[in-house]
N, CA, C and O atoms as CSV, one atom per row, in Angstrom:
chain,resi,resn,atom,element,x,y,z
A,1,UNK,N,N,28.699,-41.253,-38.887
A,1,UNK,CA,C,27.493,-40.501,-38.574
A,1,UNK,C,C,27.416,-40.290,-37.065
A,1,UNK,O,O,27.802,-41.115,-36.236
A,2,UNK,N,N,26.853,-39.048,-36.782
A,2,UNK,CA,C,27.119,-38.836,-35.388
A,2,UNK,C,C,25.692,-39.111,-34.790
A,2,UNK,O,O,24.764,-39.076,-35.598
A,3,UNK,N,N,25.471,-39.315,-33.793
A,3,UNK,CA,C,23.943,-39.621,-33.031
A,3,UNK,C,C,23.233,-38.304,-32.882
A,3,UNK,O,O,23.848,-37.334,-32.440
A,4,UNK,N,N,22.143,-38.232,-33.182
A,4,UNK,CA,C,21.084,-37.002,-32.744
A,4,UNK,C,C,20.345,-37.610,-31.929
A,4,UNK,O,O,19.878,-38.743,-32.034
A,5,UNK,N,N,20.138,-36.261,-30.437
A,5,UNK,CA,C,19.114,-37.014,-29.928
A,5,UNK,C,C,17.802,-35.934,-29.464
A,5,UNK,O,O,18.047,-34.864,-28.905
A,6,UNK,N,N,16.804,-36.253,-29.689
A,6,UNK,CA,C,15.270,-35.418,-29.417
A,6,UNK,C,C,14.600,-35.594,-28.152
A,6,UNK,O,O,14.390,-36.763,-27.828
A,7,UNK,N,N,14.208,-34.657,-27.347
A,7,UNK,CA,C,13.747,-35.436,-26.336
A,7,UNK,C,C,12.351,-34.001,-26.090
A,7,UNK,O,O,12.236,-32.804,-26.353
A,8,UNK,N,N,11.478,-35.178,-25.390
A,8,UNK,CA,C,10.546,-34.172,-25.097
A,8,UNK,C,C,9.816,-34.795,-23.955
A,8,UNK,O,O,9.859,-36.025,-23.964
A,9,UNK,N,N,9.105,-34.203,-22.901
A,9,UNK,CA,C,8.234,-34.723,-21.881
A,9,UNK,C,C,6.752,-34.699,-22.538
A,9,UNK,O,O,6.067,-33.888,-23.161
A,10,UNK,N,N,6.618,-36.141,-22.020
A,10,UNK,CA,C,5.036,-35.923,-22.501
A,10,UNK,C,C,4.111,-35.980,-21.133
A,10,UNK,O,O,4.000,-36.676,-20.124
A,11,UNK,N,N,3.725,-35.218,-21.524
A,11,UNK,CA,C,2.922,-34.803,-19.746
A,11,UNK,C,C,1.254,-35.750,-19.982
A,11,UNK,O,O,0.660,-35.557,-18.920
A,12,UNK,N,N,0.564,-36.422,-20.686
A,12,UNK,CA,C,-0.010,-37.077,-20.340
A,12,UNK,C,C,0.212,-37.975,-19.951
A,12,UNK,O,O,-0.530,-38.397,-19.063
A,13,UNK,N,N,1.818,-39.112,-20.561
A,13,UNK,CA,C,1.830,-40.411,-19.745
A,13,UNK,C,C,2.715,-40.220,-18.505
A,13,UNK,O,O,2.950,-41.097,-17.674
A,14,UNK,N,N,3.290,-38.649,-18.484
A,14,UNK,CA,C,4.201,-38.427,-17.376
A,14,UNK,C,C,5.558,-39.460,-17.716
A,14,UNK,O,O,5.828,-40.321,-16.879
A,15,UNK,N,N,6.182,-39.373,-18.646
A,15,UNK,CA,C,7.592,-39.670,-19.636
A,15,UNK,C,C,8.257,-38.709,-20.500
A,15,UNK,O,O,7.786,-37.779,-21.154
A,16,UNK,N,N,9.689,-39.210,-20.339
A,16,UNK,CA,C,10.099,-38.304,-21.138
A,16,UNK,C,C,10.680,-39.397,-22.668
A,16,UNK,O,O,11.272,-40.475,-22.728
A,17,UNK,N,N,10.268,-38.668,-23.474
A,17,UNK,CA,C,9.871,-39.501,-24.922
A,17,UNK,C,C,11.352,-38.792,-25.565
A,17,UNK,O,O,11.625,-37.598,-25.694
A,18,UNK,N,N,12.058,-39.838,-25.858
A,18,UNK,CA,C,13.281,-39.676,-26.599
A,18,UNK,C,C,13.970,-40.839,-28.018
A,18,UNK,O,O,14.157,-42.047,-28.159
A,19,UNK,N,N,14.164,-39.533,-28.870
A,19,UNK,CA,C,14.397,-40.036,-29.951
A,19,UNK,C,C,16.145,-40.114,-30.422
A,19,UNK,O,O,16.833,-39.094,-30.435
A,20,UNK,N,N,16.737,-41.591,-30.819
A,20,UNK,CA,C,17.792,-41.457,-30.975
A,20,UNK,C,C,18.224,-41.836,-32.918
A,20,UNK,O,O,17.704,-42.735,-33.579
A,21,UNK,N,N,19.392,-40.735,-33.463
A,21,UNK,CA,C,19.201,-41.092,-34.388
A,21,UNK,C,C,20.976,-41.640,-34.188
A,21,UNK,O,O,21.577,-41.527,-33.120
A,22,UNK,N,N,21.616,-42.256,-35.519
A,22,UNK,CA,C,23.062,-42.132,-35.981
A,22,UNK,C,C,23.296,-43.160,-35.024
A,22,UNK,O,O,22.502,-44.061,-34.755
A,23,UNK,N,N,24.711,-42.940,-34.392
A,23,UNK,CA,C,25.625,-43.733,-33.742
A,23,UNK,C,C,25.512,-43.411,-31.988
A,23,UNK,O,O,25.467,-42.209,-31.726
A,24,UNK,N,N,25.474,-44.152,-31.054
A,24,UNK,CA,C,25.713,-43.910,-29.972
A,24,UNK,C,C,26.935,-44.554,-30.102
A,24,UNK,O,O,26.769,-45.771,-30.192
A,25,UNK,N,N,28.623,-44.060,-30.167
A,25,UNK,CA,C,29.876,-44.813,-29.470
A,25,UNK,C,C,31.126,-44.248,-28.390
A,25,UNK,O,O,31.064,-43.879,-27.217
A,26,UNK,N,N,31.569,-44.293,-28.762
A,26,UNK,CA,C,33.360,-43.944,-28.070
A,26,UNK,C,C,33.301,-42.289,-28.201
A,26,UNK,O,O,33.928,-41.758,-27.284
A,27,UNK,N,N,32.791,-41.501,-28.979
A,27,UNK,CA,C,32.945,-40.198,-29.488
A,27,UNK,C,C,32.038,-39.567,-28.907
A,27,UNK,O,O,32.334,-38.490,-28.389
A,28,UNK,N,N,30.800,-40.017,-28.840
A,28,UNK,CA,C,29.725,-39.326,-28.125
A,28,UNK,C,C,28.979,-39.795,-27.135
A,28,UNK,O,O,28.042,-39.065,-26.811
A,29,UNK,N,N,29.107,-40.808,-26.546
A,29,UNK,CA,C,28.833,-41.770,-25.231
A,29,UNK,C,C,28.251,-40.851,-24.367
A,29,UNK,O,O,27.117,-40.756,-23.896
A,30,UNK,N,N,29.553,-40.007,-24.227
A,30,UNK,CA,C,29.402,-39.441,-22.758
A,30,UNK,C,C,28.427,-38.288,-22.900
A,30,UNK,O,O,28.104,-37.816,-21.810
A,31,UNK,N,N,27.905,-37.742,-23.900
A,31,UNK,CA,C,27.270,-36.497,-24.192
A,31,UNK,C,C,25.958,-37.498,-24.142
A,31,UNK,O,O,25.181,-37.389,-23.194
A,32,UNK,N,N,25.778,-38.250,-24.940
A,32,UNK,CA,C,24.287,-38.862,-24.819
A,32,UNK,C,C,23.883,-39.014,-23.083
A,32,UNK,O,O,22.775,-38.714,-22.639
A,33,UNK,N,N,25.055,-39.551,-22.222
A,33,UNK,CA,C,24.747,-40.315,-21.085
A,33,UNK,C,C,24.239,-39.059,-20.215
A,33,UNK,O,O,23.514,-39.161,-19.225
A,34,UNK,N,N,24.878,-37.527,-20.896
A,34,UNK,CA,C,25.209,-36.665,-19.776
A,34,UNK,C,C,23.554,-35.325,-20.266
A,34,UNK,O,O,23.107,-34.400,-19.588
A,35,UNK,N,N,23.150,-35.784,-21.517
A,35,UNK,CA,C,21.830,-35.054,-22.216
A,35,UNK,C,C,20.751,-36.336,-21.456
A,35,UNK,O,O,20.054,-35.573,-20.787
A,36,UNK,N,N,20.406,-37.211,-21.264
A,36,UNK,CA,C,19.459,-38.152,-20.162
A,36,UNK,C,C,19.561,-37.702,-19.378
A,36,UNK,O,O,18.765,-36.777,-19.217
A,37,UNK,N,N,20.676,-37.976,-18.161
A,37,UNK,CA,C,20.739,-37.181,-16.591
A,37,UNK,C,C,20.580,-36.035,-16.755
A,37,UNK,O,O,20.543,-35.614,-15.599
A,38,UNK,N,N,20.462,-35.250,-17.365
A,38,UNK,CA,C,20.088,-33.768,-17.303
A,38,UNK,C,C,18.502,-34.080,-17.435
A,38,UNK,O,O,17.955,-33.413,-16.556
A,39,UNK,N,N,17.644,-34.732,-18.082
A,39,UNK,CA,C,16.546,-34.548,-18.466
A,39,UNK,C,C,16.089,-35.517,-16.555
A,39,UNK,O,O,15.247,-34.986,-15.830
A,40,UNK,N,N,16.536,-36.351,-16.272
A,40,UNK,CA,C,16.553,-36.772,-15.077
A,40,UNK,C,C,16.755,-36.026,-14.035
A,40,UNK,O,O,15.905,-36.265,-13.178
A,41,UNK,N,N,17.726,-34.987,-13.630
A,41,UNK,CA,C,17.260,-33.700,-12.788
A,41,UNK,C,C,16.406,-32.785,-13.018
A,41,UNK,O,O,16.049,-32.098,-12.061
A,42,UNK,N,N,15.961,-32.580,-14.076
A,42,UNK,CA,C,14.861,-31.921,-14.373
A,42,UNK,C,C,13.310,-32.643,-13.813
A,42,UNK,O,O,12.547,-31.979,-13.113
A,43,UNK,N,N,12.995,-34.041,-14.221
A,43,UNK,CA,C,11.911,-34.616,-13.755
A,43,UNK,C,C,12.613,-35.650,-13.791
A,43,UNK,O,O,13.360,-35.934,-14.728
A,44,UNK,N,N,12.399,-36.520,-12.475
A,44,UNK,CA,C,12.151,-38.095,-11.929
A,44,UNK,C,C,11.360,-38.724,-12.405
A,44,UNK,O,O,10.287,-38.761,-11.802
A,45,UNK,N,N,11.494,-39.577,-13.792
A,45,UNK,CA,C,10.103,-40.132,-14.536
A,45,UNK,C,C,11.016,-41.158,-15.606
A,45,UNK,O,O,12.203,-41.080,-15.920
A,46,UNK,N,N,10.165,-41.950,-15.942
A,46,UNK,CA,C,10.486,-42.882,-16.962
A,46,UNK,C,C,11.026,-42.390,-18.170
A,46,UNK,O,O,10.408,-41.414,-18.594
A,47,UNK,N,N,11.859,-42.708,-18.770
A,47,UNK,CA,C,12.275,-42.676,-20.423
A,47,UNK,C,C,12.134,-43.612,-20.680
A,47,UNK,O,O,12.239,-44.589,-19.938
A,48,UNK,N,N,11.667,-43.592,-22.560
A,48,UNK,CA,C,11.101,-44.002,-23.670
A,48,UNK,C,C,12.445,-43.515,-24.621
A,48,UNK,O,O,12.599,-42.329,-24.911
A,49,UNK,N,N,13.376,-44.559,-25.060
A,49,UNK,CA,C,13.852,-44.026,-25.734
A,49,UNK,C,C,13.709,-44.940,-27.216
A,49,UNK,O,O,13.993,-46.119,-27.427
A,50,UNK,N,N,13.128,-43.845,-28.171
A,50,UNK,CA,C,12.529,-44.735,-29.391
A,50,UNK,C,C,14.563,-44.915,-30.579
A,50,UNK,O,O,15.479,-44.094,-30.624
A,51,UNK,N,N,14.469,-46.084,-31.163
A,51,UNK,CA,C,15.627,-46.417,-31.110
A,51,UNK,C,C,16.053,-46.868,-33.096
A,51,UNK,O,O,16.954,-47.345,-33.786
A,52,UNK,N,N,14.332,-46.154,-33.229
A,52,UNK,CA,C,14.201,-46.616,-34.998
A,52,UNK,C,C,15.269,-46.176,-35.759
A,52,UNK,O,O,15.697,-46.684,-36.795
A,53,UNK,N,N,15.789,-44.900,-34.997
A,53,UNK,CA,C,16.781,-44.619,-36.151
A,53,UNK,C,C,18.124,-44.429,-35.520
A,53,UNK,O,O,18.840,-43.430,-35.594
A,54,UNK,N,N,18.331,-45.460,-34.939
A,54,UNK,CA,C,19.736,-45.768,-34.119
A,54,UNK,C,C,20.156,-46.890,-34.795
A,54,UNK,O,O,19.477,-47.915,-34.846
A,55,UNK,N,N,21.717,-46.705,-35.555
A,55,UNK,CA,C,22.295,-47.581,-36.475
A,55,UNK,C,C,23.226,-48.571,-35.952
A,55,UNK,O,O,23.359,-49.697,-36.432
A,56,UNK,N,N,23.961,-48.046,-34.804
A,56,UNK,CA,C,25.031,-48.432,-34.207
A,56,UNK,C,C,25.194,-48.054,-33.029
A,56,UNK,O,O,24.897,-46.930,-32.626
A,57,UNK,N,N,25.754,-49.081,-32.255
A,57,UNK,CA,C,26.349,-48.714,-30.841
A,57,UNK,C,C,27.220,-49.509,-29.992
A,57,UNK,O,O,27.111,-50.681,-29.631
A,58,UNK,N,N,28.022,-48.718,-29.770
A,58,UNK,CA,C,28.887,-49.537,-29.159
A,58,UNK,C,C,29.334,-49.631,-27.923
A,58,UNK,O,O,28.653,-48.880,-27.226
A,59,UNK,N,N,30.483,-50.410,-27.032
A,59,UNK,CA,C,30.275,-50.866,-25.698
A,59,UNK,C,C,30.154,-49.580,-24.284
A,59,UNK,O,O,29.888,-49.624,-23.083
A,60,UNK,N,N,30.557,-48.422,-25.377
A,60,UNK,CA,C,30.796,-47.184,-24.291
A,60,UNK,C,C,29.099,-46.617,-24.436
A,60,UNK,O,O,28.759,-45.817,-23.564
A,61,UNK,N,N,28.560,-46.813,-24.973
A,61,UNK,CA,C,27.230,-47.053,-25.350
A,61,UNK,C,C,26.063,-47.694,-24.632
A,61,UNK,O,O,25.021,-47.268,-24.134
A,62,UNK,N,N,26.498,-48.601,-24.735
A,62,UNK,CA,C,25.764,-49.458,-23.899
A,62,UNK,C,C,26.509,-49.100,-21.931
A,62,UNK,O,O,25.834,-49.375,-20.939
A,63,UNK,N,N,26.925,-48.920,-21.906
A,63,UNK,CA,C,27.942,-48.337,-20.826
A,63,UNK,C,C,26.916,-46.868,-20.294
A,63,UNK,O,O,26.382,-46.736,-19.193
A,64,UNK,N,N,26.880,-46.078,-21.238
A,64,UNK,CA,C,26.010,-44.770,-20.439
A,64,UNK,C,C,24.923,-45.444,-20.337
A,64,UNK,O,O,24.445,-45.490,-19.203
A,65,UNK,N,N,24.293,-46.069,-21.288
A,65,UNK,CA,C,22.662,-46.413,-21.162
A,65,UNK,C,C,22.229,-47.001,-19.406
A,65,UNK,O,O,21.368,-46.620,-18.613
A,66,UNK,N,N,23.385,-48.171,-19.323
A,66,UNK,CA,C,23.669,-48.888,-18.143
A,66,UNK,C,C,23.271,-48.050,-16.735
A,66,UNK,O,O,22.361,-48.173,-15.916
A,67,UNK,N,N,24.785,-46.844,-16.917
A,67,UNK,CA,C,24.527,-45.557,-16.083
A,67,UNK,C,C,22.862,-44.570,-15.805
A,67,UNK,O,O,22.267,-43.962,-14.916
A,68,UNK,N,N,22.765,-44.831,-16.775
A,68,UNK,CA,C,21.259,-43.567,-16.849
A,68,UNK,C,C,20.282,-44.631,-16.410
A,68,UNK,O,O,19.217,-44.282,-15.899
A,69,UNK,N,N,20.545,-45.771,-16.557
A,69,UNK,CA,C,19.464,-46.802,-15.958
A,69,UNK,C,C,19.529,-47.007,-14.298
A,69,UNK,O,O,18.580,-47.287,-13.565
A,70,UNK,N,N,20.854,-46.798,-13.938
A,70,UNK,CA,C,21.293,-46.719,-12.844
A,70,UNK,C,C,20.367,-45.828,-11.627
A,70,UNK,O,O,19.809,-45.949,-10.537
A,71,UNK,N,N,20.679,-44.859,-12.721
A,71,UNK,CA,C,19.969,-43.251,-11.842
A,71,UNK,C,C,18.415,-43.375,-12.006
A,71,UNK,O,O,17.753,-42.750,-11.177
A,72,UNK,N,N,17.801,-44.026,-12.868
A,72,UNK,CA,C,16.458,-44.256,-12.808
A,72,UNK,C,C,15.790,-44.892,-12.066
A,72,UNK,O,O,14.614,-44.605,-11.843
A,73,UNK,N,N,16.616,-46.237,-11.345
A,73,UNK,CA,C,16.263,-47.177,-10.937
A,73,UNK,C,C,16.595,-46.578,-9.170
A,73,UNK,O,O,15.914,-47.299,-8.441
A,74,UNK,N,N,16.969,-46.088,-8.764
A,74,UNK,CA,C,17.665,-44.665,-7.829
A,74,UNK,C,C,16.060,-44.549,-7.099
A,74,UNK,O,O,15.756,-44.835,-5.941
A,75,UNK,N,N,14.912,-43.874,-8.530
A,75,UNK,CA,C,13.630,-43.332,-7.851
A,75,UNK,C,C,12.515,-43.863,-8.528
A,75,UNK,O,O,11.512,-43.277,-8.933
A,76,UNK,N,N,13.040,-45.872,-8.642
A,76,UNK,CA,C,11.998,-46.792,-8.904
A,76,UNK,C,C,11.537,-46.363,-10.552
A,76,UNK,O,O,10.331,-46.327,-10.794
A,77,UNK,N,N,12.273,-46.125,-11.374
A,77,UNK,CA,C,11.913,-45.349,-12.876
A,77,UNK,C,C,12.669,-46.671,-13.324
A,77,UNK,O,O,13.164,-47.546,-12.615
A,78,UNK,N,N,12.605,-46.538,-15.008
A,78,UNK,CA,C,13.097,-47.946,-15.673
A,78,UNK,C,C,13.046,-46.735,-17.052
A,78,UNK,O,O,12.567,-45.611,-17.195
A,79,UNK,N,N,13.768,-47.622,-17.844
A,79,UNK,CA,C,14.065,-47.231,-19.120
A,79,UNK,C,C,13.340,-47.962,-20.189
A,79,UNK,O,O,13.483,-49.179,-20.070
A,80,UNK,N,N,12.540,-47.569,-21.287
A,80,UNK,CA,C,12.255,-48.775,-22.195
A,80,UNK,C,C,12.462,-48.141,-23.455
A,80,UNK,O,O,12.134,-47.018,-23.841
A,81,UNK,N,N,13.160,-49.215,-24.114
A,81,UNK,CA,C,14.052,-49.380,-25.498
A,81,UNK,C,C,13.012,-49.267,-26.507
A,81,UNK,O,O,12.144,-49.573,-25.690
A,82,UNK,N,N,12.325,-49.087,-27.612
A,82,UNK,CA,C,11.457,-49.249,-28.720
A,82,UNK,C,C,12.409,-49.212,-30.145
A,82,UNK,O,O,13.435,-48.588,-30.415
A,83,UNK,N,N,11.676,-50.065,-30.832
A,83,UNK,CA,C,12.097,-50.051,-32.006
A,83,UNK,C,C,13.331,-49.868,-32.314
A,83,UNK,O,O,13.739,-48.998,-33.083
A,84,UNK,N,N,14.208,-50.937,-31.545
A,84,UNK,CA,C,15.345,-51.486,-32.063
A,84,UNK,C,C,15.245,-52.689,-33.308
A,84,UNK,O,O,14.514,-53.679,-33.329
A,85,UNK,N,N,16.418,-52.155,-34.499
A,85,UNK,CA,C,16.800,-52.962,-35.188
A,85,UNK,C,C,17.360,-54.506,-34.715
A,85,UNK,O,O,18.155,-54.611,-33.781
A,86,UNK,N,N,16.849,-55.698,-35.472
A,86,UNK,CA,C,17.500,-56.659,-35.071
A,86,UNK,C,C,18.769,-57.184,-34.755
A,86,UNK,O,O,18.953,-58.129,-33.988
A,87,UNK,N,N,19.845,-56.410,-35.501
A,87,UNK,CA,C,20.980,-56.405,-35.137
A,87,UNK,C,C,21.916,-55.537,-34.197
A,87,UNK,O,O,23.102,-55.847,-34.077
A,88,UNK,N,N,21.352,-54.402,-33.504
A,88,UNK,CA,C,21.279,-54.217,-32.438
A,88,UNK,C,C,20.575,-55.191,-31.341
A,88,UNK,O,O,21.071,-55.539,-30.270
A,89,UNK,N,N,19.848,-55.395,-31.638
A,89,UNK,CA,C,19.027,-56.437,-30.304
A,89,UNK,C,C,19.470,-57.729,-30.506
A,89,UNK,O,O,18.762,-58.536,-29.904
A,90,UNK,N,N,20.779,-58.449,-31.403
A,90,UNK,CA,C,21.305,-59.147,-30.681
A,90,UNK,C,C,22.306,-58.651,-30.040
A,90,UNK,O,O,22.825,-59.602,-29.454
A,91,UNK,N,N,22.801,-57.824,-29.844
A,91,UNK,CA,C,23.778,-56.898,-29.090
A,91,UNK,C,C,23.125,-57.073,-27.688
A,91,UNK,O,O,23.902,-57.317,-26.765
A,92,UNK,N,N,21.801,-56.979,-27.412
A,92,UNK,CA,C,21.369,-56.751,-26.082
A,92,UNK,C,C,20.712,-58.056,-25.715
A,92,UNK,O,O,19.965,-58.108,-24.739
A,93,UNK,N,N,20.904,-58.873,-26.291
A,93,UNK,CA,C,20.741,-60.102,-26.018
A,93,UNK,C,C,22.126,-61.344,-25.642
A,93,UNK,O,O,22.167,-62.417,-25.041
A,94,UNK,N,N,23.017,-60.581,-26.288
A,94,UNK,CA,C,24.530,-61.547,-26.238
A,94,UNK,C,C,25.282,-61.104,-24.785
A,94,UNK,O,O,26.115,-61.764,-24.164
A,95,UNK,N,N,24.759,-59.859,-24.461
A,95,UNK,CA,C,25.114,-58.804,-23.527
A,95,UNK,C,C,24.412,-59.523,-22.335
A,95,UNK,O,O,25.063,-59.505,-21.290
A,96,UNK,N,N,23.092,-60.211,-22.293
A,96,UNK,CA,C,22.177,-59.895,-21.756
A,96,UNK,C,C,20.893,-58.597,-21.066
A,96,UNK,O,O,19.865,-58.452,-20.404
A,97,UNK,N,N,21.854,-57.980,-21.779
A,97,UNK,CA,C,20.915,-56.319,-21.481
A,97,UNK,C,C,19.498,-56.183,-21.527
A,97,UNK,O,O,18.774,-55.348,-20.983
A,98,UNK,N,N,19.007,-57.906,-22.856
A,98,UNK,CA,C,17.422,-57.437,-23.044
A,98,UNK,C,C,16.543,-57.983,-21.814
A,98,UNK,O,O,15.317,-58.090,-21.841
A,99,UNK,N,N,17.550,-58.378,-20.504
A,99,UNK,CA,C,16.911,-58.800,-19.173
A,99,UNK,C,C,16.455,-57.727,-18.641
A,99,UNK,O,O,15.319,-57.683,-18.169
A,100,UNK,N,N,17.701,-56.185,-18.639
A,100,UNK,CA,C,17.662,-55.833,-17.573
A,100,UNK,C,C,16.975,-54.177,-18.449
A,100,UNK,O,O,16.745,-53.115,-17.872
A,101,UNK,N,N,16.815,-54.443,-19.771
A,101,UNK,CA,C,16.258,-52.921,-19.798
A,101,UNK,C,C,14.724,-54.124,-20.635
A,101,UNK,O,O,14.564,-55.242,-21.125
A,102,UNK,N,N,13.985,-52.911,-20.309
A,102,UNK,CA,C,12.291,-52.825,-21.180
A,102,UNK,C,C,12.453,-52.791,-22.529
A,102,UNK,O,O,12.688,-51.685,-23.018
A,103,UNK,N,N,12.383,-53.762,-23.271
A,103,UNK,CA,C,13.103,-53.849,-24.840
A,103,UNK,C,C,11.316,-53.829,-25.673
A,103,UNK,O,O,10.526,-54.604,-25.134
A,104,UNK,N,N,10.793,-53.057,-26.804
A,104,UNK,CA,C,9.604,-53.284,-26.811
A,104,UNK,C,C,9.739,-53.320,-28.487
A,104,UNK,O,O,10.780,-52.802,-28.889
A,105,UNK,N,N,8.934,-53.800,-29.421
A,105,UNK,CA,C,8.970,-53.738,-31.174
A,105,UNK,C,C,10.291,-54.014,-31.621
A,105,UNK,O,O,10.637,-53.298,-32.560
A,106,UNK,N,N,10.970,-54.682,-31.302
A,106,UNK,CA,C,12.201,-54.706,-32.240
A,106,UNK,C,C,12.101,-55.104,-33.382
A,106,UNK,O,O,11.067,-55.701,-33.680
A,107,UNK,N,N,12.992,-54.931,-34.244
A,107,UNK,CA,C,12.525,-54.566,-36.268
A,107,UNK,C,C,13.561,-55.596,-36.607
A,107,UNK,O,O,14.708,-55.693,-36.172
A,108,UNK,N,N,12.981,-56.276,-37.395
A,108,UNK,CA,C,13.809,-56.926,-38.604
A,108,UNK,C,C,13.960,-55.994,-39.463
A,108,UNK,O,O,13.172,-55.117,-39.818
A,109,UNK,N,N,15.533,-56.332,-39.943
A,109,UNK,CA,C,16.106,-55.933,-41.356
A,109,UNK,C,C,15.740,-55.853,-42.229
A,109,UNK,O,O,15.080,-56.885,-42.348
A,110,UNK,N,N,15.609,-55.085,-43.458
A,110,UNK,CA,C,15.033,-54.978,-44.395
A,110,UNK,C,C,15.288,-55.002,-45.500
A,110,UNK,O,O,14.402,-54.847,-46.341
């Protein structure tokens, strides 16, 4: 399954609200990493990236996220994760990643 991703600015909290579905890996990494920084030259502002229907991901994955956090942190912006599955979020916990990104609702399995 390939990753879809939705994104939209929401101009009341001043964020850009993004939805990820499928796989972030090796195949589409670089398109996810390179559809964020685009929304990042467009406006300097926080992402929300909601993560409910993100199944999988892997280290090239976590690799752009890293990057786009990079460039956020550039103009004092941060990234926050929502509604990750539990088995993703031990991924960002074994990683230590759930230090360095805004991790918020993560979901048990069902």
């Amino acid at each position: 399954m390939d990753h879809l991703i939705e994104k939209n600015y929401n101009e009341s909290k001043n964020i850009w609200e993004v939805s990820v579905q499928g796989e972030i890996d090796i195949f589409n990494s670089q398109e996810f990493k390179s559809e964020l920084l685009e929304l990042l030259e467009e406006k300097k502002i926080n992402i929300e990236i909601d993560c409910d229907k993100l199944v999988y991901i892997d280290s090239t994955g976590l690799g752009s996220l890293i990057a786009v956090l990079k460039k956020t942190k550039e103009f004092g912006g941060e990234i926050s994760l929502l509604n990750i599955k539990s088995t993703l979020y031990k991924l960002f916990k074994i990683t230590n990643l759930d230090k360095v990104f805004s991790i918020e609702g993560e979901k048990d399995e069902q």
